[in-house]
NUNU-325254 format. One record per residue (C-alpha): residue number from 1; residue in one letter; chain; x, y, z. Coordinates in steps of 0.2 Angstrom, whole numbers, plus 2048, in hexadecimal, padded with zeros to 3 digits. Layout:
! NUNU-325254
  pos  code  unit   xx   yy   zz
  NUM     A     A    X    Y    Z
...
This chain:
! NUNU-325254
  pos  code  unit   xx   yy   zz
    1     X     A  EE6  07B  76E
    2     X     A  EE9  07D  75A
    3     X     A  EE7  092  752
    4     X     A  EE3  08F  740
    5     X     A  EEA  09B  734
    6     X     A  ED9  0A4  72B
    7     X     A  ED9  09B  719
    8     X     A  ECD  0A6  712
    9     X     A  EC1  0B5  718
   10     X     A  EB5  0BF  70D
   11     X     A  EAC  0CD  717
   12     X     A  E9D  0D2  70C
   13     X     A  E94  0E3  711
   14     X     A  E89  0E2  702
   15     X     A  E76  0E5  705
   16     X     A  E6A  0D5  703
   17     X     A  E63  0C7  70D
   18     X     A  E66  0B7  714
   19     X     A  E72  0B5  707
   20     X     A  E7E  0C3  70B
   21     X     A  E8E  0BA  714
   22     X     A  E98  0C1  721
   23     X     A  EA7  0B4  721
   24     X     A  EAD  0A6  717
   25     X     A  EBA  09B  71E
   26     X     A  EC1  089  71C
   27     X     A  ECD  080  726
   28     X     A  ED5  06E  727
   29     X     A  ED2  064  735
   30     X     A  EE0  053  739
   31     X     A  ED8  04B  746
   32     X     A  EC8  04C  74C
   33     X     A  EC2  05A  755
   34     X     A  EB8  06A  75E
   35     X     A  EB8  075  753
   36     X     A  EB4  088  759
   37     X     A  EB4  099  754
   38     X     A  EB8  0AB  75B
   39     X     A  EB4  0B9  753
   40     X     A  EB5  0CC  752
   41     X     A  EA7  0D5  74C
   42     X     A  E9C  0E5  750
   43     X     A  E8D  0EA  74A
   44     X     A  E8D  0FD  746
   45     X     A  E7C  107  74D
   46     X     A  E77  0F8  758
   47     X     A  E78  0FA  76A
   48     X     A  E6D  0ED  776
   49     X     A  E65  0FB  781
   50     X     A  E5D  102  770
   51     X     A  E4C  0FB  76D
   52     X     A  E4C  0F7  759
   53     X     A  E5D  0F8  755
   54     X     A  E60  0EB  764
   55     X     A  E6F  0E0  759
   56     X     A  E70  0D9  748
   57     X     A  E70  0C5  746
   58     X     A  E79  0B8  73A
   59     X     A  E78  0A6  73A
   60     X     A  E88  09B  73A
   61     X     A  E8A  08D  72D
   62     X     A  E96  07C  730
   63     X     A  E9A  075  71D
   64     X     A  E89  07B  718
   65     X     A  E7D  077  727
   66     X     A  E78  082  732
   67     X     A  E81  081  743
   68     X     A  E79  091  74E
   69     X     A  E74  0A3  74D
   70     X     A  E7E  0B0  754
   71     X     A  E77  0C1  75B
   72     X     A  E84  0CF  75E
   73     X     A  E7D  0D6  770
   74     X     A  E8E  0E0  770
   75     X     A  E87  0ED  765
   76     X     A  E92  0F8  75A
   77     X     A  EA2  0F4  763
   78     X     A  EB0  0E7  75E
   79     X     A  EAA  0D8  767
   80     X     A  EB1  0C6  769
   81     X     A  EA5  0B9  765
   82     X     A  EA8  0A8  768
   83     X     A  E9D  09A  762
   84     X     A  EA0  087  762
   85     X     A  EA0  07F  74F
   86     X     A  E9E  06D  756
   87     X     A  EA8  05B  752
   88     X     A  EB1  05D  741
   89     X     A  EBA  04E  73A
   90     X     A  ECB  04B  731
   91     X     A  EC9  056  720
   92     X     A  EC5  066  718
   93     X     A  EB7  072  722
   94     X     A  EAF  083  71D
   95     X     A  EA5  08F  729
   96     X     A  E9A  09D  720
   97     X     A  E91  0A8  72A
   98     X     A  E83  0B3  721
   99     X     A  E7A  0C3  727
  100     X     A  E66  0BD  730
  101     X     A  E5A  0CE  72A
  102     X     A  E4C  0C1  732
  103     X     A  E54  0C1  743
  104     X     A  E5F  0D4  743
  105     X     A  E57  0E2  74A
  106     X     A  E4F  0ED  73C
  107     X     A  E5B  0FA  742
  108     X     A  E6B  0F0  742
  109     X     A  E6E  0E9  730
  110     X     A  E7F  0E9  72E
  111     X     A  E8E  0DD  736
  112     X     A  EA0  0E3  737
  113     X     A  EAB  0D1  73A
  114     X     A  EBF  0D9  73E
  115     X     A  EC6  0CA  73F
  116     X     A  EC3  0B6  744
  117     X     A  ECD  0A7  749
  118     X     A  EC8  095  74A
  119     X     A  ECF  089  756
  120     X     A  ECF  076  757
  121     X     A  ED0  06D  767
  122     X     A  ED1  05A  764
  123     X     A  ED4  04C  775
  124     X     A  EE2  052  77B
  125     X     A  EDD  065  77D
  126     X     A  ED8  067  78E
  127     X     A  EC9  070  789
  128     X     A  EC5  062  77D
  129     X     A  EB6  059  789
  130     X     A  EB1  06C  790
  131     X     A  EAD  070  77E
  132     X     A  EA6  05F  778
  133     X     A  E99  05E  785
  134     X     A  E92  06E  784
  135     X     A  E80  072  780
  136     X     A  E77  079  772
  137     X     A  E6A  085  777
  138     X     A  E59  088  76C
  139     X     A  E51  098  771
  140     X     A  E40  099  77B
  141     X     A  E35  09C  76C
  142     X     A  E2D  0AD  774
  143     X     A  E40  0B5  775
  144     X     A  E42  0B3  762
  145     X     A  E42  0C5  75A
  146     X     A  E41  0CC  76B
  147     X     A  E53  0CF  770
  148     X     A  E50  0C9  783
  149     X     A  E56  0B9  78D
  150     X     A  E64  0B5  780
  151     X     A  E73  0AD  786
  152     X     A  E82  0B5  788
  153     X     A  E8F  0AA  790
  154     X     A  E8E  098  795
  155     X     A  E9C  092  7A2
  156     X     A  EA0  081  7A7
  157     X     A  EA5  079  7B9
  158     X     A  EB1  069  7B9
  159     X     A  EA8  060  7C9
  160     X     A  EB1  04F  7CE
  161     X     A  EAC  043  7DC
  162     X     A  EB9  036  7DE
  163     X     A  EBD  02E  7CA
  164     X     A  EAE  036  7C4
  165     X     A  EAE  047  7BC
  166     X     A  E9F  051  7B7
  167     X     A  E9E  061  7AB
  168     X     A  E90  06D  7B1
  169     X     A  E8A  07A  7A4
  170     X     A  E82  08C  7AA
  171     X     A  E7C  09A  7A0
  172     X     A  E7B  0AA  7A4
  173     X     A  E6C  0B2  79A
  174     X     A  E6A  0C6  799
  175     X     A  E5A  0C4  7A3
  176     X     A  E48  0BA  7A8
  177     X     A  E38  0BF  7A3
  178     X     A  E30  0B2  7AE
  179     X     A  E35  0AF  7C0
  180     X     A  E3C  0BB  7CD
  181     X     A  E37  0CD  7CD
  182     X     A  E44  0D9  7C6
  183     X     A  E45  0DF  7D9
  184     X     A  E48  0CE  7DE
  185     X     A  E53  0CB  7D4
  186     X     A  E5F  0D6  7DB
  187     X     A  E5C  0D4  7EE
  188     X     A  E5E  0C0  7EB
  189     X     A  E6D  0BF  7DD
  190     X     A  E71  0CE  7DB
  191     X     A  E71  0D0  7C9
  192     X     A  E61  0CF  7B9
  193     X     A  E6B  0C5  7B1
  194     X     A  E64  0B1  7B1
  195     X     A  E6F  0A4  7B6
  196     X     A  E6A  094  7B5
  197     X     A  E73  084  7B4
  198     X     A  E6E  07A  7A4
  199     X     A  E76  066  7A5
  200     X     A  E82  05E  7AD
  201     X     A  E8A  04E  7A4
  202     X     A  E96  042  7AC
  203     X     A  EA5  03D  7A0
  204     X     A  EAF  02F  79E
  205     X     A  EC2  02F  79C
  206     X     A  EC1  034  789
  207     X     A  EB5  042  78D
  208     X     A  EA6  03B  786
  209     X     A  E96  03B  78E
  210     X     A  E8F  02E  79B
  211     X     A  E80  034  7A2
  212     X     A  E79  046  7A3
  213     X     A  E6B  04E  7B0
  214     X     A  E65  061  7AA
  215     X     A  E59  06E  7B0
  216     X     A  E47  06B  7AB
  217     X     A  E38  077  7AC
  218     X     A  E36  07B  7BE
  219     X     A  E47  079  7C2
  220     X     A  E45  066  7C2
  221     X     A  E55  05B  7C0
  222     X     A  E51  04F  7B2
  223     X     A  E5B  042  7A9
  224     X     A  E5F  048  798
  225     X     A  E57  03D  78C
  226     X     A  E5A  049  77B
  227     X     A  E61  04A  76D
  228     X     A  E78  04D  768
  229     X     A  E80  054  75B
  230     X     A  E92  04C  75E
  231     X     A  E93  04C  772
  232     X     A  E87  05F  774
  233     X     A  E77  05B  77C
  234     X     A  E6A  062  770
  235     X     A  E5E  06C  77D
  236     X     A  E51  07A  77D
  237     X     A  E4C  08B  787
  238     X     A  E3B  083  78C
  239     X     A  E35  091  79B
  240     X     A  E34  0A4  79C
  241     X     A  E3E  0A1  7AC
  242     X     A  E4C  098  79F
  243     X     A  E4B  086  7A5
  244     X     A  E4E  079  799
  245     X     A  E46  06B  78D
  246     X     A  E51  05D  784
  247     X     A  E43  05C  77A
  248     X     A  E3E  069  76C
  249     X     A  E46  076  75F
  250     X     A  E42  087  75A
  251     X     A  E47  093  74C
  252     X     A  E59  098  755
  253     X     A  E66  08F  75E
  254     X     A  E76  093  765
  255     X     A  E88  089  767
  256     X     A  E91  093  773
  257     X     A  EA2  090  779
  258     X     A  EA4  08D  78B
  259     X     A  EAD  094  795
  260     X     A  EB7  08C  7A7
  261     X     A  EB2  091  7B7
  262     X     A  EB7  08C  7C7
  263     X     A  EA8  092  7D5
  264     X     A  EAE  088  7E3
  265     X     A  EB2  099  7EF
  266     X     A  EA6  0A7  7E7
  267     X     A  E93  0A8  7DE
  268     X     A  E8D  0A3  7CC
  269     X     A  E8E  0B9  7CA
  270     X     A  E9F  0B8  7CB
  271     X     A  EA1  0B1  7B8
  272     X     A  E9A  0C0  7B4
  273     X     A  EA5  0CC  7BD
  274     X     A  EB4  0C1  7B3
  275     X     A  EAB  0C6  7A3
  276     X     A  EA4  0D9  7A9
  277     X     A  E9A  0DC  797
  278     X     A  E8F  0D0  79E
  279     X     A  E8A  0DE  7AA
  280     X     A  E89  0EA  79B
  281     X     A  E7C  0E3  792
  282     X     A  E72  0DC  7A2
  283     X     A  E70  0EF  7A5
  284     X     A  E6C  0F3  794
  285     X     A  E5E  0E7  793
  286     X     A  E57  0EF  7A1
  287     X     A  E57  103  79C
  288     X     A  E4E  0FA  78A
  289     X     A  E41  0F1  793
  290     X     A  E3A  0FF  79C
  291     X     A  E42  0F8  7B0
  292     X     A  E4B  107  7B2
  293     X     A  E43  113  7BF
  294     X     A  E4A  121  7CC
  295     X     A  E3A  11D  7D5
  296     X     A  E3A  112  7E5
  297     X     A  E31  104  7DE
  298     X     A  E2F  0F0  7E1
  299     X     A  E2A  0E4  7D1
  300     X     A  E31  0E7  7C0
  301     X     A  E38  0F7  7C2
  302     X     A  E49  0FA  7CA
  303     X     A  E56  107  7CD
  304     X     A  E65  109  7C2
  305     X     A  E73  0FC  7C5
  306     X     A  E7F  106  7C8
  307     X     A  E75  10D  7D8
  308     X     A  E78  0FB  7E1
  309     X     A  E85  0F4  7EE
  310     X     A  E8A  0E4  7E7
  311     X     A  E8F  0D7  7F5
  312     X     A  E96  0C6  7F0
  313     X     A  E97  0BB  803
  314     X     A  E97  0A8  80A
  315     X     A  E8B  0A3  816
  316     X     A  E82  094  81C
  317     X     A  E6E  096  822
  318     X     A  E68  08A  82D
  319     X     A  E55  084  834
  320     X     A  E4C  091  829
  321     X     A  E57  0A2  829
  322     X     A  E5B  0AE  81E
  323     X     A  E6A  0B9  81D
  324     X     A  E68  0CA  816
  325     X     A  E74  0DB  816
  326     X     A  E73  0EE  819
  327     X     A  E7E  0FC  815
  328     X     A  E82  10D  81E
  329     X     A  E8A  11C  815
  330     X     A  E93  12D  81B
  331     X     A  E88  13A  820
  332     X     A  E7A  131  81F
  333     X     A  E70  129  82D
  334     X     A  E65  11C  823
  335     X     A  E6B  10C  822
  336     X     A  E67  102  811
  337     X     A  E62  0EF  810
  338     X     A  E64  0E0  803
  339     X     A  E53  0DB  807
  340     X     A  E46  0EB  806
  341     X     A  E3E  0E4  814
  342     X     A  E38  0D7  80B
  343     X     A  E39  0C4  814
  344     X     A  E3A  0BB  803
  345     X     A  E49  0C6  7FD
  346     X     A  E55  0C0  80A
  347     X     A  E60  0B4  805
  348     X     A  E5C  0A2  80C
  349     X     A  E69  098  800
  350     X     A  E7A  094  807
  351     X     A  E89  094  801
  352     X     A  E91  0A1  7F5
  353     X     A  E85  0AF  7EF
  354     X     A  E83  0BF  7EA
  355     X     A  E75  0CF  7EF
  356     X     A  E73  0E1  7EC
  357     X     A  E6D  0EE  7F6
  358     X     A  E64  100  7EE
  359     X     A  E6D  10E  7F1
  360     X     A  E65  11E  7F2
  361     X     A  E6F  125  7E3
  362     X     A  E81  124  7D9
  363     X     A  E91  123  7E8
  364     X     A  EA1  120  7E7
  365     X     A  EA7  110  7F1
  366     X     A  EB0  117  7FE
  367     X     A  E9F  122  802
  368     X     A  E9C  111  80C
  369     X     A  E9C  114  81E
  370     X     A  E96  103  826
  371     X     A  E90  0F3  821
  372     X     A  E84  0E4  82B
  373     X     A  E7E  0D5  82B
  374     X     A  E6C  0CF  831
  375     X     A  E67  0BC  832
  376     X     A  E54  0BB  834
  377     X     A  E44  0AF  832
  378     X     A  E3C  0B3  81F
  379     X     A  E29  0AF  826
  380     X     A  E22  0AE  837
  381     X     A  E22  09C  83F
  382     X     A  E11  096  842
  383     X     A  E11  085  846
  384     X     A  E18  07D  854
  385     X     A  E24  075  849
  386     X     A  E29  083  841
  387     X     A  E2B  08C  852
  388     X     A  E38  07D  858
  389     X     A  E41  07F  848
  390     X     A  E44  092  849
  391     X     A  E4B  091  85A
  392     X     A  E5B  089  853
  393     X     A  E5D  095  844
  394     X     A  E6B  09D  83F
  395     X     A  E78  0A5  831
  396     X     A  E88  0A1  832
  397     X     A  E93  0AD  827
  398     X     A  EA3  0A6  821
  399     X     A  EAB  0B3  816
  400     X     A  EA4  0C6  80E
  401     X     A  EAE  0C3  7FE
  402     X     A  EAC  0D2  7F3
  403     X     A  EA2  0E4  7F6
  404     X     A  EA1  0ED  7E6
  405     X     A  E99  0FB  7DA
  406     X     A  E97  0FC  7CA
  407     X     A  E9F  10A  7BF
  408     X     A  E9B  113  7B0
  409     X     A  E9B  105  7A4
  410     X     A  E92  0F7  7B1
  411     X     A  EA2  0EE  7B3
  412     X     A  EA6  0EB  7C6
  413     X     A  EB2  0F7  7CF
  414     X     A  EBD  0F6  7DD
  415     X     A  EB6  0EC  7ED
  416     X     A  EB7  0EE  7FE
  417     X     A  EBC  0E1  809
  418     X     A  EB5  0DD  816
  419     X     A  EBD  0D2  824
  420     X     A  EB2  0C8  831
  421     X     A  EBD  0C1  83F
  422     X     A  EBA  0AF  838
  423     X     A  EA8  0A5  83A
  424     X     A  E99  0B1  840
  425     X     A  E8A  0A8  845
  426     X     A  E7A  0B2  848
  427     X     A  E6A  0AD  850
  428     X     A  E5C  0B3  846
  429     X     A  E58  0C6  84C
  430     X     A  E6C  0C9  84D
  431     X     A  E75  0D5  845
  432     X     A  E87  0D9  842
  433     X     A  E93  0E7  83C
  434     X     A  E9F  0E1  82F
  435     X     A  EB1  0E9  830
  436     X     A  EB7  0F1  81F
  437     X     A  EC5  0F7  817
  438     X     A  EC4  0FF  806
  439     X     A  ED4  0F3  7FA
């Protein structure tokens, strides 16, 4: 990996329009590369939980076209940015990034940038095919000027099968306006956040692209037939639930640098925990849209996100079963589930994944006094199939991983752990205390 030295940088805090730039730079490039760009920059006054002073915008330009916009979600604090500038041959470069009134908050109209750095990763970084192969993203056109659904952090997984290695691309978006209830949400994954895979492209030796399959509209795997700009697929947010078109383009974009992420042993919400302001502005989302509530409600509404017992677990669910969890304090006689009740908020995934359960108000972690495990039929069997098939149903829960809170700032705190004595298999209607000891 090559750190340029910053050539030249003019911070302008000027008033005017599109025209008023932010940052100037040029750099040489020697061979040909990936070109990307971290920078350091807050927004004074903005703040994402404040409805019209949400963030302030500016749009990046690559040798005078327009490579993406940029929305600064961190607010008023110093916040590193990182954004892909694409393929760049052997030569002299120049990025300018100007201040977007059309796209800011009316609020937020002014862009502090502290400092920047470019970096050029050519064949022979091993980041180099990560990079390369990473989408660009237009925005769904009915989040534009909104300040909901945008994407905040894209990860990539390396998946190899024998010679063959494939990159698979996720982004997390700070929430769905379509989709699962906000309730929902939080008893099945455990977060408002939207995680959703975008394309997965199988690379040749040199880290060019073979073939790639990404995530259409109603979650269907489709071949990617678009459009590149180098080797980045050239896709847009085509769903309120953020699923996926390679056809199609709307008045924003955005290039963001992936980051690596290795999911074989924990959930797709773990990237998150690795970058914790992702939980920060999740929560603030919430409080500005109004989902906020100390009322015991179902739907839309929820209960602050610090008021929920996060439990990150391994489990396989077989013949129709559904796993779900429930929490016991000190002094208190109630016990607490993951699922409300409800049969569709268990979880019936297997593998790694995440829930929450609602407390009934702010607790320190070692408050937690006992914690179970339910395995259980979502629906009622009705047909004699189905009768057959619930007979042989059953959880097996292979690992509790992590058992957490969230503190003052929404970041994850200490867990828990909790220590199952290997493999437990539970026959639907079965229930079992889990051992824990406060690490």
């Amino acid at each position: 990996m090559k750190f340029l030295m910053i050539l030249t940088i003019l911070v302008c805090a000027c008033p005017g329009g599109y025209s008023q730039s932010l940052l100037e730079k040029r750099f040489k490039v020697t061979v040909e590369s990936e070109a990307v760009i971290e920078i350091k920059a807050r927004a004074p006054g903005s703040s994402w939980r404040g409805a019209g002073r949400e963030a302030a915008a500016a749009t990046v330009f690559v040798d005078r076209l327009r490579s993406q916009d940029w929305i600064l979600f961190g607010g008023e604090g110093d916040f590193t940015y990182r954004l892909m500038l694409g393929r760049v041959k052997p030569g002299e470069h120049e990025v300018k990034i100007l201040f977007n009134p059309f796209q800011s908050a009316p609020q937020s109209r002014k862009i502090e940038i502290r400092d920047s750095r470019i970096r050029l990763l050519d064949r022979r970084d091993p980041e180099f095919a990560m990079v390369a192969n990473a989408p660009v993203l237009y925005a769904r056109q009915n989040t534009i000027g909104k300040f909901t659904d945008i994407p905040l952090l894209i990860y990539c997984e390396t998946i190899r099968n024998g010679s063959l290695t494939s990159l698979r691309y996720t982004m997390i978006f700070s929430n769905e306006d379509g989709g699962t209830q906000t309730s929902g949400l939080m008893s099945r994954w455990g977060r408002t956040t939207d995680i959703e895979w975008v394309i997965e492209t199988q690379i040749d030796e040199e880290g060019n692209p073979l073939k790639s399959i990404y995530q259409g509209v109603n979650h269907e795997t489709k071949n990617f037939k678009g459009q590149y700009e180098g080797n980045h697929p050239v896709m847009l947010v085509a769903s309120d639930n953020n699923n996926f078109s390679d056809q199609g383009q709307s008045e924003m974009r955005f290039a963001l640098t992936p980051v690596a992420a290795d999911l074989s042993r924990a959930p797709r919400e773990h990237v998150m925990d690795l970058h914790p302001w992702t939980h920060t502005i999740m929560a603030q989302e919430m409080v500005r849209e109004g989902k906020i509530t100390d009322e015991r409600t179902l739907g839309a509404k929820i209960n602050d996100l610090r008021n929920y017992l996060y439990i990150d677990a391994g489990s396989t669910q077989q013949n129709g079963s559904a796993i779900s969890f429930a929490v016991k304090l000190k002094n208190n006689p109630l016990w607490h589930t993951s699922d409300l009740g409800i049969g569709s908020y268990k979880i019936d995934r297997s593998g790694y994944f995440r829930t929450s359960i609602r407390l009934p108000g702010r607790i320190s972690i070692d408050q937690i006094e006992k914690i179970a495990a339910r395995c259980d039929l979502p629906s009622s069997p009705k047909t004699r199939e189905e009768v057959a098939r619930a007979a042989t149903a059953f959880c097996e829960i292979s690992s509790v991983d992590r058992v957490f809170l969230l503190d003052d700032r929404f970041h994850p705190g200490k867990s828990l752990t909790v220590r199952p004595s290997g493999a437990i298999k539970l026959l639907h209607g079965e229930m079992i205390e889990l051992p824990i000891v406060l690490q």
